[in-house]
MDTraj code that builds the backbone (N, CA, C; nanometers):
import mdtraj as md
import numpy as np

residues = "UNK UNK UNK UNK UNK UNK UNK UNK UNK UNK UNK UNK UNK UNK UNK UNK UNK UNK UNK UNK UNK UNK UNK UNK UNK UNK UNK UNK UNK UNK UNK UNK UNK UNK UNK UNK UNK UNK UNK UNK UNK UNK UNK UNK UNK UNK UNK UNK UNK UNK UNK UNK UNK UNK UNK UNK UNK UNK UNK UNK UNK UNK UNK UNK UNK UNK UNK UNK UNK UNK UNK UNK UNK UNK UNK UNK UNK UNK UNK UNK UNK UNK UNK UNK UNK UNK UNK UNK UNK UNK UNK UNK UNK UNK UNK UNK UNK UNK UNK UNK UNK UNK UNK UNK UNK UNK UNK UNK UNK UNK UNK UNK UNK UNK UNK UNK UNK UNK UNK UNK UNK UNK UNK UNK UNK UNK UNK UNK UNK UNK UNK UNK UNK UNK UNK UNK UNK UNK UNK UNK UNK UNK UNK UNK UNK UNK UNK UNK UNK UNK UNK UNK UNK UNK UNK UNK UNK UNK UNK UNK UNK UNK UNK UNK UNK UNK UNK UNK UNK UNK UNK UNK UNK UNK UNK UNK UNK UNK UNK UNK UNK UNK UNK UNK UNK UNK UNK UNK UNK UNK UNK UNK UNK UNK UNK UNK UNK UNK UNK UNK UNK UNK UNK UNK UNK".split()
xyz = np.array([
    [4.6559, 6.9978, 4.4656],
    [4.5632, 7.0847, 4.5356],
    [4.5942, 7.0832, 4.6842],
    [4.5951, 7.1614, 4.7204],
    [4.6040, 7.2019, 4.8824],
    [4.5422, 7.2503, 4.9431],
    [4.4309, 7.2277, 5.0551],
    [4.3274, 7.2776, 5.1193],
    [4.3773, 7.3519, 5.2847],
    [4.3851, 7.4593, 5.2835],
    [4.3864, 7.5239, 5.4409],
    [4.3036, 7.4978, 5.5456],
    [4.2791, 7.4087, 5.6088],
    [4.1632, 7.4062, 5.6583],
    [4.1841, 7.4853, 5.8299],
    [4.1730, 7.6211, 5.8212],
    [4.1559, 7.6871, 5.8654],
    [4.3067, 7.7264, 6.0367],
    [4.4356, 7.7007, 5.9249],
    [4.5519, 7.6927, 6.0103],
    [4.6092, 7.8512, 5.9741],
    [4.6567, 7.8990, 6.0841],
    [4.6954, 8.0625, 6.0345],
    [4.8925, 8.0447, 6.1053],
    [4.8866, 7.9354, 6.1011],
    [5.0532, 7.8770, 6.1349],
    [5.0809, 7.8195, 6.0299],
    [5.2282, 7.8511, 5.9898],
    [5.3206, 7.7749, 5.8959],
    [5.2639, 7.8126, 5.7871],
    [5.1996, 7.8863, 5.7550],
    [5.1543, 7.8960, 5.6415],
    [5.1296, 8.0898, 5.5787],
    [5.2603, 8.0834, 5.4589],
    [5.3276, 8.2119, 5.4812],
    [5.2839, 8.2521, 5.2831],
    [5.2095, 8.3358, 5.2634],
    [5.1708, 8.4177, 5.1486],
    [5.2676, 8.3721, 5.0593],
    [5.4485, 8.3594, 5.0896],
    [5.5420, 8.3143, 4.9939],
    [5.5560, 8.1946, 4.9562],
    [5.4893, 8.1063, 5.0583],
    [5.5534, 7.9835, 5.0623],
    [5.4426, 7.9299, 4.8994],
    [5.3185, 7.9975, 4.9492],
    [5.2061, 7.9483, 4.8611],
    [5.2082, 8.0170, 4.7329],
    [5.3089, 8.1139, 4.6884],
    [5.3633, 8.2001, 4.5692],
    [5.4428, 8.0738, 4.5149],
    [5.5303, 8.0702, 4.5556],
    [5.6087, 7.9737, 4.5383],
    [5.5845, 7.8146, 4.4704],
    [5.4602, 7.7638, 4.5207],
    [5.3916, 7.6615, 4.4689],
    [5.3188, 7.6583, 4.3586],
    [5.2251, 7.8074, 4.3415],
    [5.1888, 7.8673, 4.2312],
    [5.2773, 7.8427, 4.1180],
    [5.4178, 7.9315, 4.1240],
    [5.4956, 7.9265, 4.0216],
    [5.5667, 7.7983, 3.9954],
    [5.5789, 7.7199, 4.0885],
    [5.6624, 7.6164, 3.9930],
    [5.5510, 7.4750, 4.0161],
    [5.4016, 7.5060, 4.0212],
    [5.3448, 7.3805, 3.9972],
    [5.2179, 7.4626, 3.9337],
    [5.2098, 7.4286, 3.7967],
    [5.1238, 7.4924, 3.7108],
    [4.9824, 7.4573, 3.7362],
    [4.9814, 7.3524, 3.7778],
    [4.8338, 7.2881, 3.8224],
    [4.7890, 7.3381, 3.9324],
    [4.8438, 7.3583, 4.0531],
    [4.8315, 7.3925, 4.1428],
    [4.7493, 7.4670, 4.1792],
    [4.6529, 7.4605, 4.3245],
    [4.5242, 7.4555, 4.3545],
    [4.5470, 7.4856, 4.5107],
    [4.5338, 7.6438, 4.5166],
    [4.5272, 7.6197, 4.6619],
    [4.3901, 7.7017, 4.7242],
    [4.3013, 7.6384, 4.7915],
    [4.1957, 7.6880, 4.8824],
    [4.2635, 7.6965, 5.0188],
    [4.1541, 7.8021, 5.1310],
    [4.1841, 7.8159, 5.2164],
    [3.9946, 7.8862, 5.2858],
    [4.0136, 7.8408, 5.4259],
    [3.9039, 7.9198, 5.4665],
    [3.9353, 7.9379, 5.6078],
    [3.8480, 8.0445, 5.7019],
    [3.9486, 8.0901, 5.8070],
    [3.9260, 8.0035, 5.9770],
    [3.7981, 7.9174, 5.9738],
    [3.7739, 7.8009, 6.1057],
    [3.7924, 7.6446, 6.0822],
    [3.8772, 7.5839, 6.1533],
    [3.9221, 7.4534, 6.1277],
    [3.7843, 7.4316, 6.1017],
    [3.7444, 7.3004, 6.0289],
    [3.6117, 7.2574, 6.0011],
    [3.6467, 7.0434, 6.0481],
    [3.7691, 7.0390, 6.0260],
    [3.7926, 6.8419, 6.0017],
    [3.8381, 6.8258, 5.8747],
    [3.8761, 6.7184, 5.8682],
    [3.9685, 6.6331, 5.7491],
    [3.8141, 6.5765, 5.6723],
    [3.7509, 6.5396, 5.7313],
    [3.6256, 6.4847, 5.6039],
    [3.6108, 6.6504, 5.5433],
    [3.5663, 6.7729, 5.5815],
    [3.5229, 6.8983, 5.5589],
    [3.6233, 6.9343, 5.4519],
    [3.7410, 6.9189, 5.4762],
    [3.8695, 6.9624, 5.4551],
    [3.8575, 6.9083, 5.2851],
    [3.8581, 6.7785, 5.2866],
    [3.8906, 6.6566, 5.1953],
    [3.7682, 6.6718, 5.0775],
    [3.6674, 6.7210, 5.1584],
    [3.5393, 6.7286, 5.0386],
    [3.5584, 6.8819, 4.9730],
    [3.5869, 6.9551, 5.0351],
    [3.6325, 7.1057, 4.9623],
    [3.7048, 7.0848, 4.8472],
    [3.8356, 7.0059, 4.8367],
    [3.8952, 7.0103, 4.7457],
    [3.8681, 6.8926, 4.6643],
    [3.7997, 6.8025, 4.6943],
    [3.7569, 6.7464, 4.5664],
    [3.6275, 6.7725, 4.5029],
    [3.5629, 6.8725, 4.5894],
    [3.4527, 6.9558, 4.4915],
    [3.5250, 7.0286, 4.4237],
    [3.6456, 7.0390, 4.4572],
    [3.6951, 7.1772, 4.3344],
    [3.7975, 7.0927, 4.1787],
    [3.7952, 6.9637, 4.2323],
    [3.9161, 6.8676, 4.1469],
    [3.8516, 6.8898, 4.0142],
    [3.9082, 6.8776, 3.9062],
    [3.8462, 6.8288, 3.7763],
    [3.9238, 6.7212, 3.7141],
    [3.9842, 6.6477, 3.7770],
    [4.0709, 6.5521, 3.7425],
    [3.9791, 6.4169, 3.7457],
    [4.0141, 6.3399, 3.6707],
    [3.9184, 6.2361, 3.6263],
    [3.9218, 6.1477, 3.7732],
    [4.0392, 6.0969, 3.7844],
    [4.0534, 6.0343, 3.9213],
    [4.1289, 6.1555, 4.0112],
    [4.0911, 6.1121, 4.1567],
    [4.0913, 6.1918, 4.2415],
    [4.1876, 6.0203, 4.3927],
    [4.3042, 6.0880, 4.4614],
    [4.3585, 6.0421, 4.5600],
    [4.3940, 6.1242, 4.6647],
    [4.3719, 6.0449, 4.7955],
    [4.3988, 6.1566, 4.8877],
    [4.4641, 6.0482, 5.0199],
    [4.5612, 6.1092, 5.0895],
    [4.6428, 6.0615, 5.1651],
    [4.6765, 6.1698, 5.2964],
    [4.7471, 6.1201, 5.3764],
    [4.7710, 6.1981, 5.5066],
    [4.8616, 6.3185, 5.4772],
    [4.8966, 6.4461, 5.5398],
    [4.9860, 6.5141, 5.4870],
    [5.1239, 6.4652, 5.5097],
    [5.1833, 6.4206, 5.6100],
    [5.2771, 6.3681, 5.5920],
    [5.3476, 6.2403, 5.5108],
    [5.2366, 6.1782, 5.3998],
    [5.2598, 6.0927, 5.2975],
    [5.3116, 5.9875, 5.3693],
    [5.2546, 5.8855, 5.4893],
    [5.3569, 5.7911, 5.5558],
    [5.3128, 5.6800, 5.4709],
    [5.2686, 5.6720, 5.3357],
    [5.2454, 5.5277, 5.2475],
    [5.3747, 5.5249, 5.1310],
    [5.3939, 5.4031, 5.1359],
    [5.5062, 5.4284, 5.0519],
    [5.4782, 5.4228, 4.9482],
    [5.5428, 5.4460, 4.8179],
    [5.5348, 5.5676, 4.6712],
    [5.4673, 5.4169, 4.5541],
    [5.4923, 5.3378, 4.6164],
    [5.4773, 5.1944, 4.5923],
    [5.3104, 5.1606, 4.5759],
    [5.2726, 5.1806, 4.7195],
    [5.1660, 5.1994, 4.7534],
    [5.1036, 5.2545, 4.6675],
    [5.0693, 5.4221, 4.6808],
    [5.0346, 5.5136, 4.6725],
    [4.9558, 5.5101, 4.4779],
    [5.0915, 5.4475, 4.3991],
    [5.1070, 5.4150, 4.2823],
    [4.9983, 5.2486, 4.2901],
    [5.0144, 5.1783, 4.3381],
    [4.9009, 5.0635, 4.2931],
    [4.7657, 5.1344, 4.3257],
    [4.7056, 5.1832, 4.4241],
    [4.6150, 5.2592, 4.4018],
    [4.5807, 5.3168, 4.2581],
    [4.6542, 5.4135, 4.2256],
    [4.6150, 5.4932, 4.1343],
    [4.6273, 5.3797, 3.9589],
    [4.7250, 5.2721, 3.9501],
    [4.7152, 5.1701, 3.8715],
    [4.5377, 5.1056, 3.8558],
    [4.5266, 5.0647, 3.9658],
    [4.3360, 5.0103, 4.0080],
    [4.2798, 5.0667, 3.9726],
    [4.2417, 5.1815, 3.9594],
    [4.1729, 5.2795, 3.9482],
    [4.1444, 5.3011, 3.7459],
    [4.2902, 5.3379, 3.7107],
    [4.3596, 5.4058, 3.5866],
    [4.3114, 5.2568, 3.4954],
    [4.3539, 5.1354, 3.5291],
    [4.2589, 4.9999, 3.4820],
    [4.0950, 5.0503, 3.4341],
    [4.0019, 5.0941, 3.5098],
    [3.9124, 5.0891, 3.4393],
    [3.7859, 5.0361, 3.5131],
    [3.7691, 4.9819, 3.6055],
    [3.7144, 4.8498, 3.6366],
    [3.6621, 4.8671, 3.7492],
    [3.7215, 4.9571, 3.8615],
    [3.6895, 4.9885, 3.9806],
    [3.6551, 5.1317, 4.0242],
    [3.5646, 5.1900, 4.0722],
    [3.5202, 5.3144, 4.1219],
    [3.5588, 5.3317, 4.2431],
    [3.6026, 5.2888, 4.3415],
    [3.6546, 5.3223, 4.4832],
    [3.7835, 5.2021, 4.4911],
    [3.9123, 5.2551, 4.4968],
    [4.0007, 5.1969, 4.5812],
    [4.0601, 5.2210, 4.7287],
    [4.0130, 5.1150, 4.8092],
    [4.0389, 5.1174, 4.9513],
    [4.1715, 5.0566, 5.0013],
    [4.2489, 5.1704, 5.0536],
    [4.3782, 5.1085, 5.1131],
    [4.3466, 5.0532, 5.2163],
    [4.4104, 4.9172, 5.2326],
    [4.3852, 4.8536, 5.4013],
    [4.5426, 4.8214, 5.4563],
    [4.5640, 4.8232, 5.5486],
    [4.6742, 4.8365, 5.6133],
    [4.7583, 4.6961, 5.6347],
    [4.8635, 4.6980, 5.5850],
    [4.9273, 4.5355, 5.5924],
    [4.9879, 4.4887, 5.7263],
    [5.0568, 4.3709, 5.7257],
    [5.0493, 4.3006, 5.8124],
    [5.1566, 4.4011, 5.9154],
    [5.2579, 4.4317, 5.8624],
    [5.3845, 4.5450, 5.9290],
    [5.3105, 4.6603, 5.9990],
    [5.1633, 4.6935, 5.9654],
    [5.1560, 4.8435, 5.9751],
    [5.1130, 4.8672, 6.1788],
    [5.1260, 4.7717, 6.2221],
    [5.0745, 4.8473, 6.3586],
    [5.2107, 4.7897, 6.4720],
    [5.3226, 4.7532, 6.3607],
    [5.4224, 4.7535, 6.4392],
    [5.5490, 4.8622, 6.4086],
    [5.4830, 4.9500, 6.3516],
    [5.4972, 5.0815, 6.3754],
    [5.4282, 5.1638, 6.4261],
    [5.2984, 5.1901, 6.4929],
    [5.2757, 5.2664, 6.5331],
    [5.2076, 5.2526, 6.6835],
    [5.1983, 5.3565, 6.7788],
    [5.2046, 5.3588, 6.9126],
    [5.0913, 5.2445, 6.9700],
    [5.0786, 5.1597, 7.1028],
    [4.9665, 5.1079, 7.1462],
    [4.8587, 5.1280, 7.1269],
    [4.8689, 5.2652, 7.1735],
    [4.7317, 5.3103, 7.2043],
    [4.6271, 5.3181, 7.0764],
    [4.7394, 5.3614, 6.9433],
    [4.6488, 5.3746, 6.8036],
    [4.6064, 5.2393, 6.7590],
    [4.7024, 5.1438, 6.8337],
    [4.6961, 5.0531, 6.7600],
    [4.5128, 4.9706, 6.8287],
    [4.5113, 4.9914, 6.9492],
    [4.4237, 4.9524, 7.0016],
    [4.2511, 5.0057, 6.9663],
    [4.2869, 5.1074, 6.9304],
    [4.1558, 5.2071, 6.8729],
    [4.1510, 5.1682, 6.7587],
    [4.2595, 5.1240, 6.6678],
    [4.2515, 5.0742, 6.5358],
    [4.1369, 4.9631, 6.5185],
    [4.2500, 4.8753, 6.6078],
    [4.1466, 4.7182, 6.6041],
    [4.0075, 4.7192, 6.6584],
    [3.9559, 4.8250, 6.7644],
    [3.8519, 4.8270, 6.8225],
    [3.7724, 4.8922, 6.6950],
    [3.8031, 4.9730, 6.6484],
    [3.6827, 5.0130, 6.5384],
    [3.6677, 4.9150, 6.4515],
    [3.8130, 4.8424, 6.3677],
    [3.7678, 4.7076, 6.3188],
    [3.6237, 4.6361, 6.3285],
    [3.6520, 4.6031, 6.4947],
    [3.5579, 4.4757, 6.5385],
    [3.4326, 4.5275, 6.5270],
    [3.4697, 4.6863, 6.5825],
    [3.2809, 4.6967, 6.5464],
    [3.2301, 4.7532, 6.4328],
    [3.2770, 4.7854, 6.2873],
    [3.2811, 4.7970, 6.1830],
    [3.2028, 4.6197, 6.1113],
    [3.2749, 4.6084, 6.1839],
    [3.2455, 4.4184, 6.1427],
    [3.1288, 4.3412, 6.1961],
    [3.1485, 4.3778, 6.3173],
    [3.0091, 4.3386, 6.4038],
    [2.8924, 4.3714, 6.3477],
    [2.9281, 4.5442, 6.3682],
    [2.7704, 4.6264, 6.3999],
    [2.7699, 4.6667, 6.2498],
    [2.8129, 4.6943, 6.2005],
    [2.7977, 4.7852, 6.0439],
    [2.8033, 4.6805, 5.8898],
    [2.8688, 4.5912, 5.9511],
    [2.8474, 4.4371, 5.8788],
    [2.8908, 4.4703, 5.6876],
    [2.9992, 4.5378, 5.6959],
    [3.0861, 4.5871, 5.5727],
    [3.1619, 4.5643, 5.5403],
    [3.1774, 4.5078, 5.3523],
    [3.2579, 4.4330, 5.3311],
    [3.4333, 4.4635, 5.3454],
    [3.4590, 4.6294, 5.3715],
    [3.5890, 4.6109, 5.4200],
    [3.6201, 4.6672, 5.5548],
    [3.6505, 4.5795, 5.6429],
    [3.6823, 4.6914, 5.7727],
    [3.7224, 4.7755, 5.7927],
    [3.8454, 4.7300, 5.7419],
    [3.9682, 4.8392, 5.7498],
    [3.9225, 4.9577, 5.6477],
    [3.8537, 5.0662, 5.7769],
    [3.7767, 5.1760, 5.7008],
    [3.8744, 5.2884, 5.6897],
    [3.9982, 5.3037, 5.7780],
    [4.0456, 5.4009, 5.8707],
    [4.1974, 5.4637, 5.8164],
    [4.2325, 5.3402, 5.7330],
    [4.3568, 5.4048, 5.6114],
    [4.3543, 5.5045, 5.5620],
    [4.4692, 5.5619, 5.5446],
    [4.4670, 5.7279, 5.4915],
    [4.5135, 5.7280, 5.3546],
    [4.4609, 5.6195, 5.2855],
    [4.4960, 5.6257, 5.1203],
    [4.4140, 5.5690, 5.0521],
    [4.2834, 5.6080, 5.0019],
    [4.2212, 5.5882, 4.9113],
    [4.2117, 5.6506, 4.8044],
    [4.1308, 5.6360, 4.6932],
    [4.1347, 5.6719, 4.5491],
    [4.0224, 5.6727, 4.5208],
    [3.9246, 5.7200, 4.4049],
    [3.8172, 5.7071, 4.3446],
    [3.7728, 5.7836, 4.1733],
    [3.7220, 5.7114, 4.1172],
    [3.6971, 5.8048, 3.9735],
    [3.6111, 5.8721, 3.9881],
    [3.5067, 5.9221, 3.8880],
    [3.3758, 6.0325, 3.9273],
    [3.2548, 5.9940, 3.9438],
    [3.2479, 5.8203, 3.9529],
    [3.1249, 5.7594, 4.0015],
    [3.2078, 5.7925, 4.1860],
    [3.3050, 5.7463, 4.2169],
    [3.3562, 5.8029, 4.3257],
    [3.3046, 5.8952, 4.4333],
    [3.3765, 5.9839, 4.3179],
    [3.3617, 6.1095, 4.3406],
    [3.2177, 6.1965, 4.4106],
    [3.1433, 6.1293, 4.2905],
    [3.0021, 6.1744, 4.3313],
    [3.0034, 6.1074, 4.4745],
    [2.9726, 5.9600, 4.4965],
    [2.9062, 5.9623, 4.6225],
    [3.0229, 6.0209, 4.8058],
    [3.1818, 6.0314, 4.7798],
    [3.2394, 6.1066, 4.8209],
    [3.1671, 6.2377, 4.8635],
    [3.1178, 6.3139, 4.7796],
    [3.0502, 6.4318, 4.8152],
    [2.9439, 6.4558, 4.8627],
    [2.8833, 6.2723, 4.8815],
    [2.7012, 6.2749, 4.9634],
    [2.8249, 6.2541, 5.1170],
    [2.9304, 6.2737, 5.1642],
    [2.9627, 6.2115, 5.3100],
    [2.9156, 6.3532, 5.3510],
    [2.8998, 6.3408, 5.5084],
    [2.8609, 6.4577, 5.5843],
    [2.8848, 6.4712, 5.7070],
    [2.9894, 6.3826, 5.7232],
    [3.0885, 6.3845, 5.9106],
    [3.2003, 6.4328, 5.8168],
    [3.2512, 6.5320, 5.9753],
    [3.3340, 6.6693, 5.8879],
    [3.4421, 6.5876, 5.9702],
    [3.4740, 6.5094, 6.0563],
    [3.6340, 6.4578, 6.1214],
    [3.6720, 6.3534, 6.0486],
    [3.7112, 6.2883, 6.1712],
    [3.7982, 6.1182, 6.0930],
    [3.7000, 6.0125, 6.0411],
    [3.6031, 5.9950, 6.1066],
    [3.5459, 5.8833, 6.0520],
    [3.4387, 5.9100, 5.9218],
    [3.4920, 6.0329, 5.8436],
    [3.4171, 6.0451, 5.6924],
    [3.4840, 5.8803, 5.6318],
    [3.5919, 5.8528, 5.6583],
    [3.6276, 5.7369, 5.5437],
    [3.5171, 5.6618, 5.5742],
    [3.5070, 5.5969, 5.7154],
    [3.3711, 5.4988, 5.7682],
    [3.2570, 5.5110, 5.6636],
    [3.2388, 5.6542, 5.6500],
    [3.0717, 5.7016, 5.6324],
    [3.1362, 5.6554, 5.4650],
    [3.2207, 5.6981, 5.3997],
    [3.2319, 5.6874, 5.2577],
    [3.1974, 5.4958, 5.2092],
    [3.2967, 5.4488, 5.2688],
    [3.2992, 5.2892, 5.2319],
    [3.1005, 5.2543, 5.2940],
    [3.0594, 5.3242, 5.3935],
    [2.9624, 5.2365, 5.4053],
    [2.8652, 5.3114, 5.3067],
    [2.8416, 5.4266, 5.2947],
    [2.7590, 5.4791, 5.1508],
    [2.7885, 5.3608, 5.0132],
    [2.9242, 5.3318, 5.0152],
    [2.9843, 5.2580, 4.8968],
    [2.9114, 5.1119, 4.8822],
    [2.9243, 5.0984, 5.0186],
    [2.8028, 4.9387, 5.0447],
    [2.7278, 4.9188, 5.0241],
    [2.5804, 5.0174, 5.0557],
    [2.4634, 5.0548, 5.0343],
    [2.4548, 5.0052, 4.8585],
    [2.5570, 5.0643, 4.7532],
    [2.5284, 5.1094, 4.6706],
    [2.5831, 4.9381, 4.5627],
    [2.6415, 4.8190, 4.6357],
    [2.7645, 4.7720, 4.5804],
    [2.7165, 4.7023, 4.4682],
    [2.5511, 4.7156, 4.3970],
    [2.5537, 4.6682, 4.2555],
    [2.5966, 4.7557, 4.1762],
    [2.6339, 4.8682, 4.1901],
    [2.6075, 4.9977, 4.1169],
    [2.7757, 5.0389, 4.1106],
    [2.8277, 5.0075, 4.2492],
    [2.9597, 5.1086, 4.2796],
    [3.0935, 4.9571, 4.2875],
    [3.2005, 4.9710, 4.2229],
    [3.2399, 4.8576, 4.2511],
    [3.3948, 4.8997, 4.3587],
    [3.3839, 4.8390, 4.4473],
    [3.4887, 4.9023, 4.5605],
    [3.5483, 4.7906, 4.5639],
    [3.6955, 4.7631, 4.5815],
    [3.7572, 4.7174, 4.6067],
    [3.9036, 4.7357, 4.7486],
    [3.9437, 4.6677, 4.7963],
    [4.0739, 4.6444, 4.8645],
    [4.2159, 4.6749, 4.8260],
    [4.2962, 4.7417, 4.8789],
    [4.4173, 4.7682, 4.8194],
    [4.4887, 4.7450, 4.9289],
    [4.5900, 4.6766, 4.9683],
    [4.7095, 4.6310, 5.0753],
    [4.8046, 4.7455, 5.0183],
    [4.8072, 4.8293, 5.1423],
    [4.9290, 4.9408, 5.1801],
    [5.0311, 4.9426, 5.2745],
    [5.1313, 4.9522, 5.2379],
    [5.3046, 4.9524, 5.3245],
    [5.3073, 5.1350, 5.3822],
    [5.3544, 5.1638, 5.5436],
    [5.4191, 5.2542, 5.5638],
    [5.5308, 5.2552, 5.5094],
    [5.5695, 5.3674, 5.5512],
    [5.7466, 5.4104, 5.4922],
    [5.8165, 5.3656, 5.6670],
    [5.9027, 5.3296, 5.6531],
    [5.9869, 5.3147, 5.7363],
    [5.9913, 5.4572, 5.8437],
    [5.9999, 5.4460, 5.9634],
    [6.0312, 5.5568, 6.0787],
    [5.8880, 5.6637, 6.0898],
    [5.7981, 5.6347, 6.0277],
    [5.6909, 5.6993, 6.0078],
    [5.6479, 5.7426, 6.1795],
    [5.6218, 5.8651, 6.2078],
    [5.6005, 5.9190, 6.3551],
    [5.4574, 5.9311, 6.3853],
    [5.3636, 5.8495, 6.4848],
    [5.2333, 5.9437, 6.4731],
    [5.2311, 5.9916, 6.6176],
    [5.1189, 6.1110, 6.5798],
    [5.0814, 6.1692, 6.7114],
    [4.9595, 6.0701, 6.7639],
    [4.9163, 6.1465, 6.9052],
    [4.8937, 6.0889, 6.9888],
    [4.7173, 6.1036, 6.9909],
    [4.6478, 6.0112, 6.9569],
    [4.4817, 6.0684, 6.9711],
    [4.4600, 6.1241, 7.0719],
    [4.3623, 6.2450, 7.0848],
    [4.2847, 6.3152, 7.1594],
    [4.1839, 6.2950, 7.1947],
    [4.1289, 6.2740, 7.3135],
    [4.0496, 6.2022, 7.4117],
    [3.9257, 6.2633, 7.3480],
    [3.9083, 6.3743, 7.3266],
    [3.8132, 6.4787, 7.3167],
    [3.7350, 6.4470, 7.1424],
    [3.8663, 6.4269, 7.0696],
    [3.8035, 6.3563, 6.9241],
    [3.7629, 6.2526, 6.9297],
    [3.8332, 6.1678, 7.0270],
    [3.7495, 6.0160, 7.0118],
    [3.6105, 6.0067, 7.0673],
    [3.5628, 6.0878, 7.1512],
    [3.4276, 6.1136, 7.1939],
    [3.3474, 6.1913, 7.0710],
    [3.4011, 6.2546, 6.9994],
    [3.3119, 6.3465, 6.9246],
    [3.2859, 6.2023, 6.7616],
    [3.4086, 6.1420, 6.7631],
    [3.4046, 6.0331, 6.7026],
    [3.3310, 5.8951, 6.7080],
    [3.2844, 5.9171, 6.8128],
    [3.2295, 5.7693, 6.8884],
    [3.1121, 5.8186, 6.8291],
    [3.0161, 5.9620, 6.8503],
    [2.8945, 5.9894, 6.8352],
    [2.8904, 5.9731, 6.6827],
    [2.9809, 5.9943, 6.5984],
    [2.9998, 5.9905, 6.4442],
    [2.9476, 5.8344, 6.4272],
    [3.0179, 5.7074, 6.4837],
    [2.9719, 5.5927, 6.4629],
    [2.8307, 5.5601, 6.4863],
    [2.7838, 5.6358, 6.6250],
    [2.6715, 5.5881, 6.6160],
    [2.5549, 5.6206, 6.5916],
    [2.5415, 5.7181, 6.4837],
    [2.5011, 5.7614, 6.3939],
    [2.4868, 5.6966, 6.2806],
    [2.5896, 5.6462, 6.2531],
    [2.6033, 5.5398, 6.1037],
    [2.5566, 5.4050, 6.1812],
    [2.5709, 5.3664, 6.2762],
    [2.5532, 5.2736, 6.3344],
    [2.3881, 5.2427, 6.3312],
    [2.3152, 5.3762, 6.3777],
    [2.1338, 5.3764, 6.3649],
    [2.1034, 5.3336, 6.2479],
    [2.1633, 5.4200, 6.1753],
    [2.1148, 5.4694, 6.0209],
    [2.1338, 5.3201, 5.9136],
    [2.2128, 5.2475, 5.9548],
    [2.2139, 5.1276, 5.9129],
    [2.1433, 5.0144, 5.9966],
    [2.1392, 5.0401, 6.1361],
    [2.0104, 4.9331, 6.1818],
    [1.8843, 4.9799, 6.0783],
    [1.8073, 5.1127, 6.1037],
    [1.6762, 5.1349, 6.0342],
    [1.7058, 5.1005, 5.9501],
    [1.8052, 5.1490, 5.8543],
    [1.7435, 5.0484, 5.6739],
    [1.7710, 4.8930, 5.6878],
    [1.7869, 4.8231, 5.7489],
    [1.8229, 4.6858, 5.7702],
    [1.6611, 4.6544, 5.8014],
    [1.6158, 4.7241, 5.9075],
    [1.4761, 4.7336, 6.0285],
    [1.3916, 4.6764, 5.8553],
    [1.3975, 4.8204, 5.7821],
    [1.2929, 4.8365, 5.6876],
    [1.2841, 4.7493, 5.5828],
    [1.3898, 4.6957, 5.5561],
    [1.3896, 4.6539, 5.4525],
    [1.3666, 4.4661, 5.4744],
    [1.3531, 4.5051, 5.5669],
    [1.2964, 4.3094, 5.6341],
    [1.0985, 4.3558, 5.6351],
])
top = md.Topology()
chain = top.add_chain()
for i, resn in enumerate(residues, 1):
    res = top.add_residue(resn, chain, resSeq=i)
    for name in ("N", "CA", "C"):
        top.add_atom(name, md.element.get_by_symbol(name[0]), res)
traj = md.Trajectory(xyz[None], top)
């Protein structure tokens, strides 16, 4: 499945003929105002009918290795959310600056939100249709839907069983550069989840 989320570049009537015909399954939506990768990500797995459902970055920088124990966890039986967390190699590939925003959401993931996996921020998770369902209660349309997903998953953890998955990049993997402007619109995303989990903490004492 392939979701447009609202790009009118690189993206050519043939190219998407083309995918049609030689991938029989194939699933392509499109709509015409960027909306975010959480917005993006929930479109097409409202449209999945596949028992398990995985989703990763477009440029696939997890290796095939990876990508595959996920979907093993899952295909077992046993677990409703598999969470990729990033191994020990992974931030000596990629730039300072990500790396620093990485670890800073960590700490306060850990601190303030007090959840059993930090590492919220990996771009390879998995889920079946207990999953699935609460996947489709998220409602931050940018980056930090994974945040909002694992901590819905918390809320729920007699019910939902989530687990950890250790993920490898691929070698030479390139990232771009965060935008000052998302990390502000992102910050307000945390602290949002950030309230919303003091009050039920507040209430429930």
């Amino acid at each position: 499945m392939l979701v447009n989320d609202g790009s009118s570049r690189g993206v050519q009537p043939s190219d998407i003929q083309y995918l049609q015909e030689h991938l029989p399954s194939f699933t392509y939506l499109s709509y015409e105002v960027n909306q975010g990768k959480g917005f993006a990500l929930r479109t097409g797995v409202a449209h999945s009918t596949s028992p398990l459902c995985l989703y990763t970055d477009i440029d696939f920088p997890y290796e095939e290795t990876s990508m595959a124990r996920v979907y093993q966890t899952l295909a077992h039986g046993n677990v409703d959310i598999a969470i990729g967390i990033r191994d020990a190699d992974y931030y000596a590939q990629v730039p300072p600056s990500r790396t620093k925003i990485s670890k800073l959401l960590k700490r306060l993931t850990r601190n303030f939100l007090r959840l059993p996996i930090n590492d919220t921020q990996c771009g390879l998770k998995g889920f079946n249709q207990k999953g699935r369902q609460l996947f489709l209660e998220t409602q931050i349309n940018r980056y930090l839907f994974d945040l909002e997903f694992i901590y819905l998953g918390s809320k729920l953890a007699q019910e939902v069983v989530m687990v950890p998955i250790e993920v490898a990049l691929k070698p030479e993997i390139v990232f771009s550069k965060m935008n000052f402007k998302i990390l502000l619109q992102e910050s307000y995303s945390f602290l949002k989840i950030f309230f919303t989990s003091s009050s039920q903490r507040f209430k429930s004492k």
